[in-house]
C-alpha beads as a LAMMPS data file, in Angstrom:
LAMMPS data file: protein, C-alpha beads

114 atoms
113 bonds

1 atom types
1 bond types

-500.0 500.0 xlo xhi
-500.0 500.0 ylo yhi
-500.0 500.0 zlo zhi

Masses

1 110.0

Atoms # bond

1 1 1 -110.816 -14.106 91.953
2 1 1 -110.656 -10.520 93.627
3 1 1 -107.237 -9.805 91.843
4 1 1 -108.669 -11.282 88.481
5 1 1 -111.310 -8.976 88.589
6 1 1 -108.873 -5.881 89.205
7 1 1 -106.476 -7.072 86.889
8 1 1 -109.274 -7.472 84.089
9 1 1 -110.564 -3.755 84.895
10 1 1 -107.044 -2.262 84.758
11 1 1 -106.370 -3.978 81.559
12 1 1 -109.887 -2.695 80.526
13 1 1 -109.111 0.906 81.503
14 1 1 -105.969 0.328 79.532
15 1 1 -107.608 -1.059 76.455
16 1 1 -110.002 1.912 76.688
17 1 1 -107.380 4.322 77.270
18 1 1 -104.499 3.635 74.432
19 1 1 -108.322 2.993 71.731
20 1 1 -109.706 6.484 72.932
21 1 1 -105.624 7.798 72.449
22 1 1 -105.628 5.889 69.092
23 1 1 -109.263 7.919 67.562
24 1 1 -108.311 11.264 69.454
25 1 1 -104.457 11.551 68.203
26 1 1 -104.649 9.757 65.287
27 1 1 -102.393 6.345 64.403
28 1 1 -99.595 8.480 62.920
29 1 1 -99.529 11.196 66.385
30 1 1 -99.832 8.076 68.383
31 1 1 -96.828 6.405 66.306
32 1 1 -94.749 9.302 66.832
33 1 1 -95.382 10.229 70.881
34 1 1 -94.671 6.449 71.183
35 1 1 -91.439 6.557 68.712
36 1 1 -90.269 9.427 70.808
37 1 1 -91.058 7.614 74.115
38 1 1 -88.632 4.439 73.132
39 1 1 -86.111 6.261 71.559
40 1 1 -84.053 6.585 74.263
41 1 1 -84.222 3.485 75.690
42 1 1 -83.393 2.348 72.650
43 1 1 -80.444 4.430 72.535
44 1 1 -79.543 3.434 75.743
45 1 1 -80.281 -0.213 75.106
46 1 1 -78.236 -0.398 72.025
47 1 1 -75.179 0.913 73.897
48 1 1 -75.428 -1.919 76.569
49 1 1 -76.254 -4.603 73.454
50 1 1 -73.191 -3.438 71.690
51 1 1 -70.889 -3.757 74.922
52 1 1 -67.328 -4.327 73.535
53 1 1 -68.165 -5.146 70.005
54 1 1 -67.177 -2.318 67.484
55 1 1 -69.250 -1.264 65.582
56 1 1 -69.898 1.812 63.884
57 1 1 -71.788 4.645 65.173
58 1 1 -73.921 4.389 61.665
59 1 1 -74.744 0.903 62.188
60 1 1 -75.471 1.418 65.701
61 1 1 -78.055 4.398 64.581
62 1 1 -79.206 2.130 62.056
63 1 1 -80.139 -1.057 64.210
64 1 1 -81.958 1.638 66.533
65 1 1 -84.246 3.253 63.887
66 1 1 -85.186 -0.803 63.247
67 1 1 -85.933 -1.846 66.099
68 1 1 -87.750 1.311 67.106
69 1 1 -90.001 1.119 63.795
70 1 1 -90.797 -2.422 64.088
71 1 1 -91.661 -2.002 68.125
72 1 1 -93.631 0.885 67.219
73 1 1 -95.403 -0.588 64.305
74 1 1 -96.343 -3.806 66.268
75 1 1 -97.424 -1.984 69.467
76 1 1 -99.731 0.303 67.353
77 1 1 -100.890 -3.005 65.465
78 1 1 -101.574 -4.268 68.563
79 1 1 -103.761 -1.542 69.959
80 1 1 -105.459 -1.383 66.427
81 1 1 -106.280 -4.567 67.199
82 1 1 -107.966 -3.845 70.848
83 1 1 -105.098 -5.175 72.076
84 1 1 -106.199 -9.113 71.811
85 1 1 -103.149 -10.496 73.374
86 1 1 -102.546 -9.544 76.839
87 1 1 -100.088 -7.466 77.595
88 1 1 -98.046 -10.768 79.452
89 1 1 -98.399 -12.399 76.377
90 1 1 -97.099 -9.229 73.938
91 1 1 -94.386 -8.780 76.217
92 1 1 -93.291 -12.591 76.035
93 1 1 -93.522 -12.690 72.232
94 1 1 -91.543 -9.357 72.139
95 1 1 -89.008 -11.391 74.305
96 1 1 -88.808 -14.268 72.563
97 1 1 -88.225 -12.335 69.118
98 1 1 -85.734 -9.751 70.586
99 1 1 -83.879 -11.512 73.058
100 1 1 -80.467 -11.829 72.062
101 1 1 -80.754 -10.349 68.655
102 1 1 -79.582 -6.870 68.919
103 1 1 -76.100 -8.537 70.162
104 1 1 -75.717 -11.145 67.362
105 1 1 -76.100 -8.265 64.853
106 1 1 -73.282 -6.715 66.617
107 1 1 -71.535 -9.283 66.727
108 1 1 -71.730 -10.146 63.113
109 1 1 -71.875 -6.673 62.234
110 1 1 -68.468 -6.577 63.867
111 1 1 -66.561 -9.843 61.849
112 1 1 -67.940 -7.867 58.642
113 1 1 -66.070 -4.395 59.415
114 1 1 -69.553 -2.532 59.788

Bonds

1 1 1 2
2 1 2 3
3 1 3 4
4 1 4 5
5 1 5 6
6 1 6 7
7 1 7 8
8 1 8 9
9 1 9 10
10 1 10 11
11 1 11 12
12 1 12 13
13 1 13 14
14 1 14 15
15 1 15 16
16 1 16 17
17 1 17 18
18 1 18 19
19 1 19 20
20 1 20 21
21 1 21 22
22 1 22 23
23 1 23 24
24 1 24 25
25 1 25 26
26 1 26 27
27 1 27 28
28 1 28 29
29 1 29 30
30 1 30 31
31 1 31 32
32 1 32 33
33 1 33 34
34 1 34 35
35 1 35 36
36 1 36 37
37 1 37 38
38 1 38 39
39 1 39 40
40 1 40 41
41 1 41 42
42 1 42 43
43 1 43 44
44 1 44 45
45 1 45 46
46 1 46 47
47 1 47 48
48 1 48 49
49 1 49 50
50 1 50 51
51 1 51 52
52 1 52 53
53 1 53 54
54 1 54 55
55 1 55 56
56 1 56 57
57 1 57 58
58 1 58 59
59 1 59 60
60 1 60 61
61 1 61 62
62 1 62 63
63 1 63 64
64 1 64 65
65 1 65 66
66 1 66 67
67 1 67 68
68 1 68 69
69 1 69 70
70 1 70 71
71 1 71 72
72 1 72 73
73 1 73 74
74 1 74 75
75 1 75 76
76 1 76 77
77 1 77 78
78 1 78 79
79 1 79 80
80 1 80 81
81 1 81 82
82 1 82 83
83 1 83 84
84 1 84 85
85 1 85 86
86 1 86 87
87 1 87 88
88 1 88 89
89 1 89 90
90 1 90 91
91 1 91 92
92 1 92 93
93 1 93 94
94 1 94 95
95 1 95 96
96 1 96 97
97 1 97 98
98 1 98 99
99 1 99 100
100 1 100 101
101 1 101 102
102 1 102 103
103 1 103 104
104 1 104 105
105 1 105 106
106 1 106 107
107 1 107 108
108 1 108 109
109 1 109 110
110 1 110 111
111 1 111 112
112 1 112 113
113 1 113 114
């Protein structure tokens, strides 16, 4: 019950944290410092994802600046939102909707000579 409690505040001082972030910065500053956060893991990401599957460097780019604007979009939804879902449970949706994905484009990217 001691660890519930100081899990709930840190997700509290969280919450209170990215809203504050959200009015003082604005949604499109906050979109951006976030965009510029993930974009290289995403880079990095993408080049794992891709492994020996050839692809081209334009489709590559062009999965990134996808996935990037839809994380971003949904994260800043998300906060909008006073962040409803925990973060366990955003992170398991995120999982369960990007898990795997990123490869199979590749991969079909690939058979279609993109």
């Amino acid at each position: 019950a001691v660890m519930d409690m100081k899990q709930a505040e840190v997700s509290y001082n969280r919450k209170s944290q990215m809203a504050e972030a959200l009015n003082s910065l604005g949604q499109e500053a906050l979109r951006k410092m976030f965009y510029q956060e993930v974009t290289h893991l995403m880079r990095l990401f993408l080049e794992e994802a891709k492994g020996k599957h050839q692809v081209s460097e334009e489709y590559q780019s062009f999965v990134g600046d996808f996935y990037i604007a839809a994380l971003s979009g949904i994260v800043m939804e998300w906060i909008r939102r006073d962040m409803e879902l925990s973060e366990e449970t955003m992170m398991t949706y995120l999982r369960l909707m990007l898990d795997h994905q990123i490869e199979e484009a590749f991969l079909r990217a690939e058979r279609e000579g993109c």
